[in-house]
C-alpha positions in Angstrom: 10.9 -6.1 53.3 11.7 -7.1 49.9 8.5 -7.1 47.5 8.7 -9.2 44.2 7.8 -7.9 41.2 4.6 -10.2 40.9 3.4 -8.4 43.8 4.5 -4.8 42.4 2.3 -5.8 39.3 -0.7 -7.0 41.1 -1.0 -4.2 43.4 -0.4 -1.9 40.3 -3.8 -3.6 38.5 -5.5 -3.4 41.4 -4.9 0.4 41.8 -5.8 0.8 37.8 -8.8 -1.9 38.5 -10.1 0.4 41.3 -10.2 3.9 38.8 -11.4 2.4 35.7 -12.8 5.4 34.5 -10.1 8.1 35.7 -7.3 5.2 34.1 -9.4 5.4 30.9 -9.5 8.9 30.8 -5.9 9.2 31.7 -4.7 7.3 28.8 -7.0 8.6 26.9 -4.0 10.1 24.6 -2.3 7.1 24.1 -4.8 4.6 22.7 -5.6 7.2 20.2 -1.7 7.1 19.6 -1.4 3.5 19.1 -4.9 3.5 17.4 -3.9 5.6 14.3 -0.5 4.1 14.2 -1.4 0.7 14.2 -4.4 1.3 11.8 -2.0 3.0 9.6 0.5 0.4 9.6 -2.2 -1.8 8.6 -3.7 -0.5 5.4 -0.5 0.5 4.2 0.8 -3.1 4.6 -2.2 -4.4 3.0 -1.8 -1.7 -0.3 2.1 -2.4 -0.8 1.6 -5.9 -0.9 -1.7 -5.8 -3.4 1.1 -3.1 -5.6 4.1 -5.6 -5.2 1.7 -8.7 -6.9 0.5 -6.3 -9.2 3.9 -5.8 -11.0 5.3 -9.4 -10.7 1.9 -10.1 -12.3 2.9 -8.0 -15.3 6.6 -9.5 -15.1 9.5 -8.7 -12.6 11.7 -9.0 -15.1 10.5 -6.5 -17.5 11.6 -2.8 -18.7 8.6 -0.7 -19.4 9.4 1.9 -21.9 6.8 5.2 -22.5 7.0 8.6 -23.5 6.7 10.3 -20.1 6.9 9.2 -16.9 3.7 8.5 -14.8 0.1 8.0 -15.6 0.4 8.6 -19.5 -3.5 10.2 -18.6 -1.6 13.1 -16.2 1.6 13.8 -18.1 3.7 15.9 -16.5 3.6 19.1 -18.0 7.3 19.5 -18.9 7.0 15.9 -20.1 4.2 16.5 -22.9 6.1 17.8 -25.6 8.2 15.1 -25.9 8.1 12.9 -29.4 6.0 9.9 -29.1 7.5 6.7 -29.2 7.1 4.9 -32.7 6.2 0.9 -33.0 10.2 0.5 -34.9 11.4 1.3 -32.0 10.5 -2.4 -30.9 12.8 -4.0 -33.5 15.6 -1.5 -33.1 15.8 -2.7 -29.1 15.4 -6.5 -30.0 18.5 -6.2 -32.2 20.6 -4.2 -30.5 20.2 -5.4 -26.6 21.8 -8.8 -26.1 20.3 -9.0 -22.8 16.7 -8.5 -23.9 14.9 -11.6 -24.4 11.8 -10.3 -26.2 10.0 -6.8 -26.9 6.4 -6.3 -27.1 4.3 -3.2 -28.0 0.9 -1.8 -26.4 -1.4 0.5 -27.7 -2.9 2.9 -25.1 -6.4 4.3 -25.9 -7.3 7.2 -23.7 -10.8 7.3 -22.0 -12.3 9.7 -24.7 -11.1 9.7 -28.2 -12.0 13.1 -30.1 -14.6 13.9 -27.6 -16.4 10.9 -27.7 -16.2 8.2 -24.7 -15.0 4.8 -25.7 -17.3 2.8 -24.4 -18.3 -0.9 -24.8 -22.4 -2.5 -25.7 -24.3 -5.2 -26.4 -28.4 -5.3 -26.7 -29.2 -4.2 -23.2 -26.5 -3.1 -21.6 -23.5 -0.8 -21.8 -20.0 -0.4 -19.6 -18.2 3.0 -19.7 -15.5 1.8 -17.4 -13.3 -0.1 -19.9 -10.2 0.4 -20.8 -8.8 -0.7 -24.3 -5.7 -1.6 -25.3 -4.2 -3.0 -28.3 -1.0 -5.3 -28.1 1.2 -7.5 -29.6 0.8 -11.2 -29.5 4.0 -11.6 -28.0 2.6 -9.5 -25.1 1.4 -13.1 -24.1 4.4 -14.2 -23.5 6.1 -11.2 -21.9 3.4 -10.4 -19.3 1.8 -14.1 -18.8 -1.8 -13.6 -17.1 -4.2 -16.4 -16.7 -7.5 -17.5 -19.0 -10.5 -17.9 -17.3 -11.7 -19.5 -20.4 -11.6 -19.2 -24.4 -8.0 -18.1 -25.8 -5.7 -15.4 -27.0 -5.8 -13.6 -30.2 -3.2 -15.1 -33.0 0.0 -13.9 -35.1 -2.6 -14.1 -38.5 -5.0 -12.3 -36.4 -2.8 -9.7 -35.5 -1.6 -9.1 -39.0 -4.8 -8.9 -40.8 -6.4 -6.6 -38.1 -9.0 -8.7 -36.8 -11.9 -7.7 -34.9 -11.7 -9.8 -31.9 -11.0 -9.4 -28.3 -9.5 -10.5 -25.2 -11.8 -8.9 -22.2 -11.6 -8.7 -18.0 -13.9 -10.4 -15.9 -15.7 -7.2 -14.7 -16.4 -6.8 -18.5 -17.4 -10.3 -18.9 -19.6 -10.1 -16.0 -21.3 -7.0 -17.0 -22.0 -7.2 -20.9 -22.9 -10.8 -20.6 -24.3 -11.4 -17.0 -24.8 -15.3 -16.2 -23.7 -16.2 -20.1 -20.4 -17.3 -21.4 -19.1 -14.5 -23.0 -17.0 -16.4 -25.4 -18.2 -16.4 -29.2 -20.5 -13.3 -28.6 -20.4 -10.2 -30.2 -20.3 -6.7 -28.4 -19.8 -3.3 -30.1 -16.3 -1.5 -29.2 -16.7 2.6 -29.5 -19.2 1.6 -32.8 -17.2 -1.4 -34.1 -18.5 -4.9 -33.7 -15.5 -6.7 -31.9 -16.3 -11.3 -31.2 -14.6 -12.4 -27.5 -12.4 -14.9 -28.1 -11.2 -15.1 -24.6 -11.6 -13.8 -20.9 -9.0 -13.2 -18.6 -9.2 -14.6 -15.6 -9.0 -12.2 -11.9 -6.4 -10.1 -11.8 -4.2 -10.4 -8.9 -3.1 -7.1 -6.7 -3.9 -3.4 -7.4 -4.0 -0.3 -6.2 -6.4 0.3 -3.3 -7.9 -3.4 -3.9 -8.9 -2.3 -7.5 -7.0 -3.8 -11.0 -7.5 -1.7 -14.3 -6.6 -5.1 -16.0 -10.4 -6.6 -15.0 -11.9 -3.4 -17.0 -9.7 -4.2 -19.9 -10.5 -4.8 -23.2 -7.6 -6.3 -25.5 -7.4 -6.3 -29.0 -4.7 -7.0 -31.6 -2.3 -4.3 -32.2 -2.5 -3.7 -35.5 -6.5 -3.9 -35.2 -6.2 -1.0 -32.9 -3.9 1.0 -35.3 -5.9 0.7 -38.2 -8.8 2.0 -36.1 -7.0 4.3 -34.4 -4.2 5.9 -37.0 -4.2 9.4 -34.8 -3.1 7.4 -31.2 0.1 7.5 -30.1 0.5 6.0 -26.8 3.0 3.8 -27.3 4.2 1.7 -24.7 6.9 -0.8 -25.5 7.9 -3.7 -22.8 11.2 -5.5 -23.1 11.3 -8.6 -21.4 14.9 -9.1 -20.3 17.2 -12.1 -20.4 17.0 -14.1 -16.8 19.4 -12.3 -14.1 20.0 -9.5 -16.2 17.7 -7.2 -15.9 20.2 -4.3 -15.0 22.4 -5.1 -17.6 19.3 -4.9 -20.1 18.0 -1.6 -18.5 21.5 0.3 -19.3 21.5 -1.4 -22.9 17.6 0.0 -23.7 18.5 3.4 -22.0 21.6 3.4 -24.3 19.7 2.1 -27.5 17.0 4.4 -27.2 19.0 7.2 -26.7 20.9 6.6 -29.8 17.1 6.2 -31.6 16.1 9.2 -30.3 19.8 11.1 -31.3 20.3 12.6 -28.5 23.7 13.8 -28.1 26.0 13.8 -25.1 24.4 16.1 -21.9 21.1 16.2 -23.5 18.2 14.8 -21.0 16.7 11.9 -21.8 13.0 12.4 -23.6 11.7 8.7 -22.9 11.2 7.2 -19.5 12.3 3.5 -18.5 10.9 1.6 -15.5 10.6 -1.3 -13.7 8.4 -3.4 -11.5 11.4 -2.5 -8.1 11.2 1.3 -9.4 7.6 1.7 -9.4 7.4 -0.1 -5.7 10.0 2.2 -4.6 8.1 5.1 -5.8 5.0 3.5 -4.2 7.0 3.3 -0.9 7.8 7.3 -0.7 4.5 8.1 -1.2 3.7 5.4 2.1 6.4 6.6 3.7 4.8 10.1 4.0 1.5 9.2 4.8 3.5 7.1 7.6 5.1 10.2 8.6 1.8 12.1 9.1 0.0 9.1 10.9 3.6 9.0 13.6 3.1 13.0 14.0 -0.5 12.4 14.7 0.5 9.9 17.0 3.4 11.3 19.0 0.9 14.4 19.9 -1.6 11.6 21.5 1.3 9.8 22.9 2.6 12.6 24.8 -0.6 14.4 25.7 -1.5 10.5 27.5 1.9 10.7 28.6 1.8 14.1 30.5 -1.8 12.7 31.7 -0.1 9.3 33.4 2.7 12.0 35.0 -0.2 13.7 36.2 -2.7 11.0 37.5 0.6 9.2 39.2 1.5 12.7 40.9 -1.8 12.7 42.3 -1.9 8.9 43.4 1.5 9.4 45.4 -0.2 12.4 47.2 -3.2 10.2 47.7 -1.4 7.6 49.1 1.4 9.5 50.9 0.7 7.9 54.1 0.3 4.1 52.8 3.9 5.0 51.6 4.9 5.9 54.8 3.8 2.5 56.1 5.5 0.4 53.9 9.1 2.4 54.5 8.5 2.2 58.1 8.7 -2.1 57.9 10.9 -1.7 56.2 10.3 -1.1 52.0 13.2 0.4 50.8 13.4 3.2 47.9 14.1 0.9 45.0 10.7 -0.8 45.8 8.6 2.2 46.2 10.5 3.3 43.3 9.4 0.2 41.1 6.1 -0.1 42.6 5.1 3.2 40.9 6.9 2.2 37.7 5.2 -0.9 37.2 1.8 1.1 38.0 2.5 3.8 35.5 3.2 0.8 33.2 0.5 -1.2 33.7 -1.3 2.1 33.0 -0.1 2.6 29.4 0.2 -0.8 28.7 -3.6 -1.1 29.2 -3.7 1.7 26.5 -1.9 0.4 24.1 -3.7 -2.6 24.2 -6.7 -1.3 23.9 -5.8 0.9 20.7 -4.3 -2.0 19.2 -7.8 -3.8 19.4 -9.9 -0.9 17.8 -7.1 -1.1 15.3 -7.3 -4.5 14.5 -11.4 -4.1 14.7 -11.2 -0.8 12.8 -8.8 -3.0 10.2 -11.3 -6.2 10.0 -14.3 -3.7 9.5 -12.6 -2.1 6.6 -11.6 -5.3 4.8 -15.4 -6.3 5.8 -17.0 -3.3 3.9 -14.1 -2.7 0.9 -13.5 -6.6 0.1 -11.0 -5.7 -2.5 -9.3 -3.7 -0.2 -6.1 -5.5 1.1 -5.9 -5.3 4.6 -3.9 -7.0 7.2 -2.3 -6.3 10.7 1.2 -6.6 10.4 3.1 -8.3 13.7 5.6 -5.8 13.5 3.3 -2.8 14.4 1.3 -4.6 17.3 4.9 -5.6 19.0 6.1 -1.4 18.3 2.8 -0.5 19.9 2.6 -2.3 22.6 6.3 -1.2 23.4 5.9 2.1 22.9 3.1 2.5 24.9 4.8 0.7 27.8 7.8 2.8 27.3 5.7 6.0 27.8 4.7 4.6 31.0 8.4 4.5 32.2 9.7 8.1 31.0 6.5 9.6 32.8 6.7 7.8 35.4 10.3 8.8 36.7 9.6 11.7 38.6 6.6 10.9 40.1 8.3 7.1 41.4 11.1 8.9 42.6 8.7 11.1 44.6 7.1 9.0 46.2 10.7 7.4 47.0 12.2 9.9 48.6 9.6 10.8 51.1 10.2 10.8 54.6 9.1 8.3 56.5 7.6 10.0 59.4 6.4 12.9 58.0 4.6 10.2 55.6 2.8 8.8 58.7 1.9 11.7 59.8 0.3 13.0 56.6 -3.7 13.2 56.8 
């Protein structure tokens, strides 16, 4: 009696179909598995590629230069007593790189400056959550971003420390709600500043959120005549196209000779790049992936040991229907798969139900936290789905080959 695997299958869903709620309870463990993983998997797809289109937005070709590395808000504490960078630093790398195409210089205002909150206001309304930077009009250039409307701050501007501004559509939409915000006037930590221009939505960020919508820009040398005790420097060399190693090693080499640091000293700048900061991003990810697999693995096995379990007990419940079928003539490679395919059918039915809570648990989230990016990458529903299937088939070994090697007529006379 030969029994096709079609018919292993069906009789396999039938057995599940007939315990729904012991089969349920059973793998249990395993949709809470493939739940978290898949979840997981999700969000942190979703936040790697909001962080990826956040740094070609600010140029993929581009060599961020700053005093420490990280935040400059959290400097690492064996990083603070470094000299800052100076704004002739700029000019040095421009002439001495042949690989860099262009160098531009920022301005970083911290949140508070000497106690006081910088904050932005108009007649009615005032935003704390700004961030202000002044830059060079180069910048433009270097770190393209779209104009929503209005325009960019000029070269005579810049030089004659003009009190204008370039601001973020969160600004825009909160100083001047249902108003252009172009040719108005708002007051800048007590200095009357005119918007020349707003930026249009920034594209990626970190947890669906872009500091560059809070920003407020001003000309450099507006913000160093205003702010003479800053000195957050943060200079940005754009390199030449396809050469962007070759410029890193020429900056790393210039600014070590600017900064006369002699052979075996440690370097007291840090240099970056869009791929460096993503790989840093991926670490962290990778970690929190980590976690979310240990979490998993613990479900997996606990549904696993409960599928060894619940199939022990359905060969001892069905001991004599086993009997019957090796008596016409079944042989042990059939009872063998029939279990198999049951204890699959089993887990497989787990996994597919934590991969839809995952995918509704993911579509709720991007539901409630718009600017969180989430999506459900193919990769993690296909490793799921196997995984769970694949936990079916290592627990289901020993009880399959059980029920296989039971004898025949004591089978039939089992009660």
């Amino acid at each position: 009696m030969t029994i096709t695997p079609f018919e292993n299958m069906r009789m396999a869903v039938t057995q599940v179909g007939a315990h729904r709620f012991r089969s349920l309870l059973t793998v249990l463990g395993i949709v809470i598995g493939i739940t978290t993983v898949v979840t997981v998997a999700s969000l942190l797809t979703g936040l790697r590629q909001g962080v990826v289109v956040f740094f070609e937005e600010l140029g993929p070709d581009n060599v961020f230069i700053f005093k420490t590395s990280g935040n400059p808000d959290f400097e690492p504490p064996k990083e603070r007593k470094r000299r800052p960078l100076e704004p002739e630093y700029a000019g040095m790398i421009q002439r001495w790189c042949g690989s860099v195409q262009d160098v531009g210089i920022q301005l970083l205002l911290p949140a508070t400056v000497e106690g006081r909150p910088l904050t932005a206001r108009v007649p009615g309304y005032e935003n704390e959550n700004v961030n202000i930077t002044g830059q060079s009009v180069n910048m433009a250039e270097i770190s393209p971003r779209d104009m929503d409307h209005g325009r960019y701050f000029t070269n005579e501007e810049d030089q004659r420390g003009a009190r204008v501004a370039v601001i973020g559509p969160n600004v825009a939409d909160s100083m001047f709600p249902g108003v252009d915000a172009v040719g108005r006037t708002m007051m800048v930590d007590g200095a009357e500043f005119t918007v020349i221009g707003v930026w249009a939505k920034a594209k990626g960020g970190f947890f669906g959120e872009n500091g560059l919508d809070n920003a407020i820009t001003i000309p450099f040398h507006t913000a160093r005549y205003r702010y003479p005790q800053i000195e957050r420097y943060m200079i940005t060399a754009k390199a030449r196209p396809g050469m962007r190693q070759q410029a890193y090693d020429e900056i790393e080499g210039a600014m070590r000779r600017i900064r006369r640091l002699s052979t075996g000293q440690p370097d007291d700048f840090a240099l970056s790049t869009p791929d460096q900061i993503i790989q840093q991003f991926d670490k962290i990810t990778g970690l929190i992936g980590l976690v979310a697999i240990a979490i998993s693995g613990l479900g997996l096995l606990v549904g696993g040991i409960g599928v060894m379990n619940i199939m022990l007990v359905s060969v001892t419940e069905r001991t004599r229907e086993i009997g019957v079928r090796k008596a016409i003539g079944a042989r042990r490679r059939d009872i063998i798969g029939q279990f198999l395919i049951e204890a699959m059918t089993l887990t497989g039915a787990g996994g597919l139900l934590g991969i839809l809570i995952a995918v509704g648990i993911t579509m709720l989230v991007g539901a409630l936290v718009p600017s969180l990016p989430s999506k459900v990458p193919s990769w993690a529903v296909v490793t799921g789905f196997s995984v769970s299937v694949a936990v079916g088939v290592f627990f289901g070994v020993w009880p399959a080959v059980k029920a296989a090697q039971l004898d025949p007529v004591e089978a039939l006379r089992y009660e």
